[in-house]
C-alpha positions as CSV (number, residue, x, y, z in Angstrom):
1,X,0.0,0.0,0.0
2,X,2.2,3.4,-1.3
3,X,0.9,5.5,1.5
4,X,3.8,8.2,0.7
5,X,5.0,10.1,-2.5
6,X,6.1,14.0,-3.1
7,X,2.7,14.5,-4.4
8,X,1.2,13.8,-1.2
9,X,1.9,11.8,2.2
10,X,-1.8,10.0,2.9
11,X,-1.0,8.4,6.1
12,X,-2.0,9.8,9.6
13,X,1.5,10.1,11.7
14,X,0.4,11.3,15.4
15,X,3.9,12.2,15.9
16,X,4.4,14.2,13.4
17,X,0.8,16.0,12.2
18,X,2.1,18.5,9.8
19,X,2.4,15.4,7.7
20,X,-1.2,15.7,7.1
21,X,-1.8,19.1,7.9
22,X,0.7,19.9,5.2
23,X,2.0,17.0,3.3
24,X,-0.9,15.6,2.4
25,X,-2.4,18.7,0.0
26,X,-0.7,19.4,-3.2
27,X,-2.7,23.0,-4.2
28,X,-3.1,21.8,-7.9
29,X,-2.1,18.9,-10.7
30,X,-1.0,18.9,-14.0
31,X,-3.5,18.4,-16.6
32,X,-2.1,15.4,-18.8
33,X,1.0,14.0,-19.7
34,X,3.7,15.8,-18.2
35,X,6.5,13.7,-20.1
36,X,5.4,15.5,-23.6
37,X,5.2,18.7,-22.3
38,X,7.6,21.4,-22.0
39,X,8.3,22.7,-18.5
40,X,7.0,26.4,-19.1
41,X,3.9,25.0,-21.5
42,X,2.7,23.1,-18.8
43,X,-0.6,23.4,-17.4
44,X,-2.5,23.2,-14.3
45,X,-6.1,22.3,-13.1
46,X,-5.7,25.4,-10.5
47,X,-7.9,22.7,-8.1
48,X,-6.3,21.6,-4.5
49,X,-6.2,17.7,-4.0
50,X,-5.7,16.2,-0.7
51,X,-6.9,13.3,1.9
52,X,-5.2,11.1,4.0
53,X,-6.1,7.6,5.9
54,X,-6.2,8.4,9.6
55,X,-4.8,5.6,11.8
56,X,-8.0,3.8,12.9
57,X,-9.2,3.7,9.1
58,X,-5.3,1.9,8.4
59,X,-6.2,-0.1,11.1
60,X,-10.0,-1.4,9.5
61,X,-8.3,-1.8,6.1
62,X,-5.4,-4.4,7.8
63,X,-8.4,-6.0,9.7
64,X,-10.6,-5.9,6.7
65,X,-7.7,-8.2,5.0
66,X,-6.6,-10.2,7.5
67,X,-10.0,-12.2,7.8
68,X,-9.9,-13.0,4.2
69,X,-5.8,-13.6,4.9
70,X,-4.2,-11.1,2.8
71,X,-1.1,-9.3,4.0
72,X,-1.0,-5.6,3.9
73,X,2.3,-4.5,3.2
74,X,3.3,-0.8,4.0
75,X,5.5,1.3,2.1
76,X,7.0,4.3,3.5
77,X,9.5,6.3,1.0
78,X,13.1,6.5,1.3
79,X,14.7,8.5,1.0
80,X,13.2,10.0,-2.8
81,X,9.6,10.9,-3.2
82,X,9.6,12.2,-0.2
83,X,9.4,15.5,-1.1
84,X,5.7,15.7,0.5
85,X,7.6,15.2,3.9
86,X,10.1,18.0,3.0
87,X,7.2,20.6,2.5
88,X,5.7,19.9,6.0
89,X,8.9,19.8,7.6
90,X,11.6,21.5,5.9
91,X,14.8,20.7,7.8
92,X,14.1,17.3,6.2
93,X,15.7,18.3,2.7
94,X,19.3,19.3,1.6
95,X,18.7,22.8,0.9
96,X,16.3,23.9,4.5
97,X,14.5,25.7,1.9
98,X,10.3,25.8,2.1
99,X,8.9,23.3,-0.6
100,X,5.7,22.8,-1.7
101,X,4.1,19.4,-1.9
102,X,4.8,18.4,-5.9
103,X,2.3,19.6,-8.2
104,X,4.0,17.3,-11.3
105,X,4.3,13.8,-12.0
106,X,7.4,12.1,-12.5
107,X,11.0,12.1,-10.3
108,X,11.7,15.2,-7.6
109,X,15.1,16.4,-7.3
110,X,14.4,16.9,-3.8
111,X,15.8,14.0,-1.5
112,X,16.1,13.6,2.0
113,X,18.5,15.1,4.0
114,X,21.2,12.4,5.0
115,X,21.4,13.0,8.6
116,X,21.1,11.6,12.2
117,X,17.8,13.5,12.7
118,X,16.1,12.8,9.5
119,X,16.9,9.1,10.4
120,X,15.4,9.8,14.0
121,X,12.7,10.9,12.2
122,X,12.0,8.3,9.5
123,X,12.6,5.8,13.1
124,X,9.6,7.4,14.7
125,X,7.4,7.7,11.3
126,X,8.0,3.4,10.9
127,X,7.6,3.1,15.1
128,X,3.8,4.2,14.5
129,X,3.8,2.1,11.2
130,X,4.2,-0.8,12.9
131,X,1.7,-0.5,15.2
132,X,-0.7,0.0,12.4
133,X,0.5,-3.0,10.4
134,X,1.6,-6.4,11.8
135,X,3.2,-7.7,8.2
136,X,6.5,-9.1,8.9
137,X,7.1,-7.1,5.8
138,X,7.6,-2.8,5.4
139,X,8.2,-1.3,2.0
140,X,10.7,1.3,2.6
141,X,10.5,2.6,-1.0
142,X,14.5,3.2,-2.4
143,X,13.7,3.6,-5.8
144,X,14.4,6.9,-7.7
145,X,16.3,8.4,-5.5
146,X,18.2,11.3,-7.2
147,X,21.9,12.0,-6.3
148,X,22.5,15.7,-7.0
149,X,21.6,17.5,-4.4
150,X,23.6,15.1,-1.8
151,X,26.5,16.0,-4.8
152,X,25.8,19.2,-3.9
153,X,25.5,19.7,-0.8
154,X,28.5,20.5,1.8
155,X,26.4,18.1,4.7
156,X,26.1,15.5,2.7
157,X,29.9,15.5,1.3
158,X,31.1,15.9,4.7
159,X,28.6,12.7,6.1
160,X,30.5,10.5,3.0
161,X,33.7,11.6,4.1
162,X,33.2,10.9,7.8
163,X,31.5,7.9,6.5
164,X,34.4,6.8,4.5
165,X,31.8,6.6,1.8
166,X,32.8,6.6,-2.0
167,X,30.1,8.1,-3.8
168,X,26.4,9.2,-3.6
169,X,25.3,5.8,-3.9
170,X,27.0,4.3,-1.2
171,X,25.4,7.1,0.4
172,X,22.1,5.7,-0.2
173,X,23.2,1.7,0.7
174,X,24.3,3.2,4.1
175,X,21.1,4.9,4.3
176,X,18.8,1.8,3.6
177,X,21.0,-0.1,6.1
178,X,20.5,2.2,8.7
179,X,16.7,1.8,8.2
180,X,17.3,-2.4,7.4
181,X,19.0,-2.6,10.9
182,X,16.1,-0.6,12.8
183,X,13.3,-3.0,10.9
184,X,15.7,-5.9,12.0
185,X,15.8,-4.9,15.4
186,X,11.7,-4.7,15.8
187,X,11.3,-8.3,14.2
188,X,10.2,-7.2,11.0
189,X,12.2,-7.3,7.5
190,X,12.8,-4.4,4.8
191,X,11.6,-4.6,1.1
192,X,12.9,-1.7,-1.4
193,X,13.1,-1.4,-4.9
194,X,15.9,-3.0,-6.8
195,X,17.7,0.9,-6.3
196,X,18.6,-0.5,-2.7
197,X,21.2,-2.3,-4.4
198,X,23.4,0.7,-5.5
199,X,25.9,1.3,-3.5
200,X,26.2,-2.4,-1.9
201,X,22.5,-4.4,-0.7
202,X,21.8,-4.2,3.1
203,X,22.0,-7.8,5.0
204,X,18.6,-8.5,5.6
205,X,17.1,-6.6,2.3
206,X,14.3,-8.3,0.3
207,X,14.4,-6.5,-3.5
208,X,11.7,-6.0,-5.4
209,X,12.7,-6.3,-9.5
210,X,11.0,-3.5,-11.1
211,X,13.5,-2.6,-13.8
212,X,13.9,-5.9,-15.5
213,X,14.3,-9.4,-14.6
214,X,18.5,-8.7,-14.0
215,X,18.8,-7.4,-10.7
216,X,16.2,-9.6,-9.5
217,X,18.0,-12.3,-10.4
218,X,21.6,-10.8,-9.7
219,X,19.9,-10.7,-5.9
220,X,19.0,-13.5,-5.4
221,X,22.2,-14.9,-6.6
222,X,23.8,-12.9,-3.9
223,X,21.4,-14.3,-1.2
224,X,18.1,-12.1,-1.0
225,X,15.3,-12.5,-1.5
226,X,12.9,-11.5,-4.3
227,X,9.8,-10.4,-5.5
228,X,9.5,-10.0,-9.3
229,X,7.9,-7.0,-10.8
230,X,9.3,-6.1,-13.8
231,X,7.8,-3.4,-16.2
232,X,8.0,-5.5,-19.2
233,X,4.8,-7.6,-17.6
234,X,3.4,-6.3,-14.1
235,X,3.2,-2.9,-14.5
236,X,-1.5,-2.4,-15.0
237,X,-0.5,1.3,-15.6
238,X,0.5,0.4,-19.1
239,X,-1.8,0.3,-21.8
240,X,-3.6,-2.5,-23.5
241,X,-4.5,-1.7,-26.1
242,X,-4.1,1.3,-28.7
243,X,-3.8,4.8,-27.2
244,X,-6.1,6.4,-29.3
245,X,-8.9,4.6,-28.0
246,X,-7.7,3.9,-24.9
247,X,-7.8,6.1,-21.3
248,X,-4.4,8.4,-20.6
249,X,-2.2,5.8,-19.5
250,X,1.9,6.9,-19.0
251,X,3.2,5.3,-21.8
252,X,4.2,1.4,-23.2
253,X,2.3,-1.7,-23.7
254,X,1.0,-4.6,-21.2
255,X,-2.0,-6.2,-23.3
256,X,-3.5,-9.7,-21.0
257,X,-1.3,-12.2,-23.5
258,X,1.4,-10.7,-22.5
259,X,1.1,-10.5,-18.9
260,X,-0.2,-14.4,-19.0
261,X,3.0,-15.0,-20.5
262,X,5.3,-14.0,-17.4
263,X,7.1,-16.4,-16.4
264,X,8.7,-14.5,-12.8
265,X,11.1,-18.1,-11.9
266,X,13.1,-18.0,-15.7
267,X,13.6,-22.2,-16.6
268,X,17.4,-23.2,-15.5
269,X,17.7,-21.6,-12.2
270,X,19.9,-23.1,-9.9
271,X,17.2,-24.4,-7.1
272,X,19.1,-22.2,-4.7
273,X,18.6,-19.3,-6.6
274,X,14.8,-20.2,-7.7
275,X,13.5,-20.5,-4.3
276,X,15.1,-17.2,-3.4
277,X,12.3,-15.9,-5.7
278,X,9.0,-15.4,-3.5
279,X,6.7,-14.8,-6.2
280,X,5.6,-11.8,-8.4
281,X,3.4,-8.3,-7.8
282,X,1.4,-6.5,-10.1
283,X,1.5,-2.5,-10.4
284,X,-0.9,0.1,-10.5
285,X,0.2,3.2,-10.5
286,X,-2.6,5.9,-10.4
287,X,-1.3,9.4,-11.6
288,X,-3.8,9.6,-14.1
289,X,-6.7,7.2,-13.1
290,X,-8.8,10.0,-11.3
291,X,-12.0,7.0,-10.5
292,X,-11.9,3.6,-8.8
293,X,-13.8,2.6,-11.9
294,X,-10.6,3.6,-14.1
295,X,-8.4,1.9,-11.9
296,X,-10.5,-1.1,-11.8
297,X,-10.8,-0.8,-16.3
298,X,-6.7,-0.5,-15.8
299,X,-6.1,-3.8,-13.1
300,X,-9.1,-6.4,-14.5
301,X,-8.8,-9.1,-16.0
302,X,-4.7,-8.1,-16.3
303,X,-4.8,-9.2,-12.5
304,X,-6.3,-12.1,-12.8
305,X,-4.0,-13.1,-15.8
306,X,-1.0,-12.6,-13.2
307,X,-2.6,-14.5,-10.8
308,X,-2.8,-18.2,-12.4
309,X,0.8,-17.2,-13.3
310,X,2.3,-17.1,-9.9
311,X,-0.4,-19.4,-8.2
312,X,0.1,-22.3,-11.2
313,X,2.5,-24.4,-12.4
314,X,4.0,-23.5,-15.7
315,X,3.1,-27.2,-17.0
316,X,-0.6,-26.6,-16.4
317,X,-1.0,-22.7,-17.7
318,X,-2.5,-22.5,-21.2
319,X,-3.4,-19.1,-23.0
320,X,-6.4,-20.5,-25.1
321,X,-7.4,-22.4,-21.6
322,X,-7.5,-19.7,-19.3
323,X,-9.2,-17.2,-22.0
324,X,-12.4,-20.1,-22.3
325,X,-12.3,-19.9,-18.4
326,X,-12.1,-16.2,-18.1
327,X,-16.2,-15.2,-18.7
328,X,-17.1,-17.5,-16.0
329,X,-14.7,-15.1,-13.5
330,X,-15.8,-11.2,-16.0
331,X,-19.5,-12.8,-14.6
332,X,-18.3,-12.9,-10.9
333,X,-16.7,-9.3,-11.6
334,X,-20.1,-7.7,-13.2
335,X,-22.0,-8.9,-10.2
336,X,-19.4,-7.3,-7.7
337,X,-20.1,-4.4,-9.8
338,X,-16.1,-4.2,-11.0
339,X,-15.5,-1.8,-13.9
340,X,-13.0,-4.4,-15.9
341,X,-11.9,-4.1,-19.8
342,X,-13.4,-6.7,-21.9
343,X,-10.8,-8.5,-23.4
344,X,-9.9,-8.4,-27.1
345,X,-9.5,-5.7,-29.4
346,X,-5.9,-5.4,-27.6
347,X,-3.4,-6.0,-30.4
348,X,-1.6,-3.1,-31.8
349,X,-0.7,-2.8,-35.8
350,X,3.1,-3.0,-36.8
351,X,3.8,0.7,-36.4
352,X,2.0,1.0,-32.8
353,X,3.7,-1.5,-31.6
354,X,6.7,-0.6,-32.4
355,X,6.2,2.9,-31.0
356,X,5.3,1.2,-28.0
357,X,8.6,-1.2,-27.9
358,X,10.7,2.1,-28.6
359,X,8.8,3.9,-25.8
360,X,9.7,1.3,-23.7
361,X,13.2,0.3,-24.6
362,X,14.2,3.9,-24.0
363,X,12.8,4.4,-20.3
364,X,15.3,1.2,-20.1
365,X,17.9,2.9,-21.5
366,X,17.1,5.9,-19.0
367,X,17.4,4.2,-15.9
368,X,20.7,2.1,-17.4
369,X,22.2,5.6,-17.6
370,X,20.6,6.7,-13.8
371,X,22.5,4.0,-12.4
372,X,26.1,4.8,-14.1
């Protein structure tokens, strides 16, 4: 559950209540797709959008899944997209200056300040955390984490030096660890995005593989465990079928074949490495899914597709199968009153696919060149 993000922080922190008061309202949005616009053409609905979940409605939604045992997993960020948390409280960031809580989509330059009371303070945030969730598991976020203000800043130098610290992304292992050994020492265990492993992967760390398949498997190689989520297949903010017809959607292309065609534990594995592998996640990222029945449209029957992946063998999965199968469950989904996209009609011609291929080869070559 991605309770935190430098567009807003939505989770009620007694300790700290400016993260509500403040964090949790950006003033306006962007109006559509930031990624093709230029930054002084960009517009702006001009319309304030806030909310947050206080503790006791945390606390029905963990209760609400336990009975039917499902696991809610936390995730707090670190120490990116936290720029949210820098508006409410300021001595947070690098610079001390006053932020605003993100208006735009897309990565903030504005990290967290690397120092002992911005540690203190992420301590206290996950103290109340895990009061609110009982998962041996808390997200702590780690993925795109920019590196140029702690380049830039004489703090955060100084910290590396005293450190003994080679570069800004050992920085950012240190400060993962730091947070890995607190989780450790209250019985529960870290997950971060496969960015955790710049810089060196903390002990206990469990990655979750969202830029490819590769550092997933280059983890749990190494001894971690791993959850695979890779773009390629999991990622329901994609879209399925051709833009023009479709809703807004970021970008790239995730039509149900292709997600029924993940296969999360590649064939040849050495068994140490395979069981290493928990399983898979889908992702639904909601920038521009302003409905539950948009988000429903984006997740269904794409989630069901990923489910007989990871919950079946790969001897008994069969496209043509589970498609014959599939009107039987799109029934039990009409009568729940779920808004899901009828499949077919999802195949793009030459050309659109291989716009979409492009798109998403070069947001690949894009985080290659984020990790140099």
């Amino acid at each position: 559950w991605h309770l935190t993000e430098d567009q807003g922080w939505r989770i009620e922190i007694k300790r700290y209540p400016k993260l509500t008061t403040v964090g949790s309202v950006r003033a306006q949005t962007v109006v559509g797709h930031p990624l093709f616009q230029d930054e002084d053409e960009k517009v702006f609905d001009g319309i304030a959008h806030g909310g947050f979940y206080s503790q006791q409605q945390v606390k029905e939604v963990v209760a609400y899944a336990a009975a039917r045992h499902v696991t809610v997993v936390p995730e707090i960020e670190f120490p990116g997209h936290a720029q949210a948390a820098i508006a409410a409280y300021p001595e947070l960031g690098n610079t001390g200056k006053q932020l605003k809580v993100w208006e735009d989509w897309g990565i903030s330059k504005n990290t967290l300040k690397p120092s002992d009371e911005t540690l203190d303070f992420y301590r206290n945030v996950l103290t109340e955390v895990m009061v609110m969730f009982p998962s041996p598991y808390i997200h702590i976020g780690g993925d795109e984490a920019p590196k140029d203000q702690w380049e830039e800043s004489p703090f955060a130098q100084q910290r590396m030096e005293q450190l003994g610290l080679a570069d800004a992304n050992e920085l950012q292992s240190w400060l993962i660890q730091q947070m890995d050994d607190f989780l450790t020492a209250n019985g529960r265990r870290l997950i971060g995005w496969d960015e955790i492993m710049q810089g060196g992967l903390s002990t206990n760390a469990t990655v979750m593989s969202w830029r490819g398949m590769e550092r997933g498997l280059e983890a749990a190689e190494a001894g971690h465990d791993v959850i695979m989520a890779p773009t390629e297949w999991t990622y329901f903010d994609y879209y399925q079928a051709d833009p023009e017809v479709e809703p807004l959607a970021i970008g790239s292309y995730t039509p149900l074949v292709k997600v029924y065609h993940f296969e999360p534990t590649p064939a040849g594995l050495p068994s140490e490495v395979r069981q290493r592998i928990l399983g898979a996640q889908g992702q639904l990222w909601t920038e521009f899914m302003k409905t539950p029945e948009h988000l429903e449209y984006m997740a269904y029957p794409r989630a069901a597709a990923l489910a007989e992946v990871v919950w079946s063998p790969r001897e008994n999965r069969n496209y043509d199968n589970f498609l014959r199968r599939l009107p039987r469950h799109m029934q039990r989904l009409e009568v729940l009153g779920v808004n899901y996209r009828p499949p077919g009609n999802d195949e793009l011609d030459a050309w659109d696919s291989l716009k979409q291929w492009l798109f998403h080869k070069a947001i690949g070559i894009y985080f290659w060149f984020s990790d140099l």
